[in-house]
C-alpha positions as CSV (number, residue, x, y, z in Angstrom):
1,X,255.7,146.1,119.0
2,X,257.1,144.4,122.0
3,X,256.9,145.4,125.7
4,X,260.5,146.8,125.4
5,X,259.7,149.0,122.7
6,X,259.7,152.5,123.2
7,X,256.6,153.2,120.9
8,X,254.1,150.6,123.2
9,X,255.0,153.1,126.3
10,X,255.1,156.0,124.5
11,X,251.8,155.6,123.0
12,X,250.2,154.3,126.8
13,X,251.3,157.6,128.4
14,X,250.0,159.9,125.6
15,X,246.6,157.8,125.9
16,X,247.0,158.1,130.0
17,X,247.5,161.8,129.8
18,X,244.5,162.7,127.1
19,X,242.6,160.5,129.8
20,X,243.6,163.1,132.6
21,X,243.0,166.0,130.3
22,X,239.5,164.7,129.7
23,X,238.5,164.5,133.4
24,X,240.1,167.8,134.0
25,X,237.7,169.3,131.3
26,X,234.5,167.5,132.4
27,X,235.4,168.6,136.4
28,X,235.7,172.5,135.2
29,X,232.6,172.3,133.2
30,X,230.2,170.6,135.7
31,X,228.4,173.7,136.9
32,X,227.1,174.1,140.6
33,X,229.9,171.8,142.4
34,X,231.9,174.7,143.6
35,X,231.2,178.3,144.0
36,X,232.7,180.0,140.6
37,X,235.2,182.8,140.8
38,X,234.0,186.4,140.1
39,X,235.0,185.6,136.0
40,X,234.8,182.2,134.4
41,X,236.3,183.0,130.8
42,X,237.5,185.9,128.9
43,X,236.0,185.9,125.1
44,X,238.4,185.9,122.1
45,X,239.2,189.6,121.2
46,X,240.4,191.2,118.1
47,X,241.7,194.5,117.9
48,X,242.7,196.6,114.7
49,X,243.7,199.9,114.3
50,X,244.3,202.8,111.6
51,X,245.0,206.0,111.6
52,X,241.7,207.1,112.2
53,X,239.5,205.0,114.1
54,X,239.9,201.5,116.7
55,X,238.3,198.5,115.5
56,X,237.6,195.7,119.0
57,X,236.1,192.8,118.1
58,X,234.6,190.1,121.0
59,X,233.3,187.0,120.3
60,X,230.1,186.5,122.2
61,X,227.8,184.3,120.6
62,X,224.8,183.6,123.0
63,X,225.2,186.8,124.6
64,X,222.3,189.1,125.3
65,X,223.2,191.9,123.8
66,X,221.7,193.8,126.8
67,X,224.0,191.9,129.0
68,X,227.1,193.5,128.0
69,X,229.0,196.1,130.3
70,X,231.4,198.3,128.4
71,X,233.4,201.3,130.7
72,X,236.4,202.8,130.7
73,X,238.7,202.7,133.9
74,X,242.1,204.4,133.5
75,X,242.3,204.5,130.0
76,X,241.5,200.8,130.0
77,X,237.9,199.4,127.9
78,X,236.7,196.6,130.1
79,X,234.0,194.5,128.8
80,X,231.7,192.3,130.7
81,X,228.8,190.5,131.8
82,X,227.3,186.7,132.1
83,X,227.0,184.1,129.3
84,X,223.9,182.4,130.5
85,X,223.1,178.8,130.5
86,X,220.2,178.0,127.8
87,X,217.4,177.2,130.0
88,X,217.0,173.8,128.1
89,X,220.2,172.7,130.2
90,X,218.6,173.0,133.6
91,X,217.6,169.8,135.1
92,X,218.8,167.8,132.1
93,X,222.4,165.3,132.1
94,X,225.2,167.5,130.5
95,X,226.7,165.2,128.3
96,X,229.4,167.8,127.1
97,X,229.9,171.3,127.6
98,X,232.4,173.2,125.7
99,X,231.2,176.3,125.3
100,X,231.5,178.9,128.7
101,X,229.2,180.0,130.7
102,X,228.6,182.4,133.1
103,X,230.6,185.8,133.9
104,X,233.3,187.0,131.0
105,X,235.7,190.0,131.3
């Protein structure tokens, strides 16, 4: 490929811009840089219904099952409560962090 071709700069501004997605993700994952907002993530959620009953299904692995808030407000099920952080990750270098923590809704 030469400089002209359009593949070389093509292929540099994809790389550029999975660079800037990277440092996006590690800046939103590092905890304890900025206050977080009252809800951090909102779980997957699958619903199914039949004629006689409502099926919800939230994915909430790592949840305390004693942590979960479940009400109804207007006709409307809101779920909730924190995701906490395992307490081997205090004090130690986060390397990655995918998975979200703190409060869902």
């Amino acid at each position: 490929m030469t400089a002209a071709d359009p593949r070389s700069w093509m292929w540099a501004e994809a790389c550029a811009m999975i660079e800037r997605a990277e440092q996006l993700h590690r800046r939103f994952f590092q905890p304890g840089l900025a206050p977080a907002p009252a809800v951090n993530w909102e779980p997957p959620v699958d619903v199914f219904e039949t004629e006689q009953e409502l099926t919800i299904v939230a994915a909430l692995p790592g949840v305390d099952p004693g942590d979960i808030e479940i009400a109804i407000e207007r006709g409307v099920l809101l779920v909730g409560g924190p995701r906490r952080m395992l307490a081997c990750a205090h004090g130690a270098a986060i390397h990655r962090m995918e998975i979200p923590h703190g409060r869902f809704d």
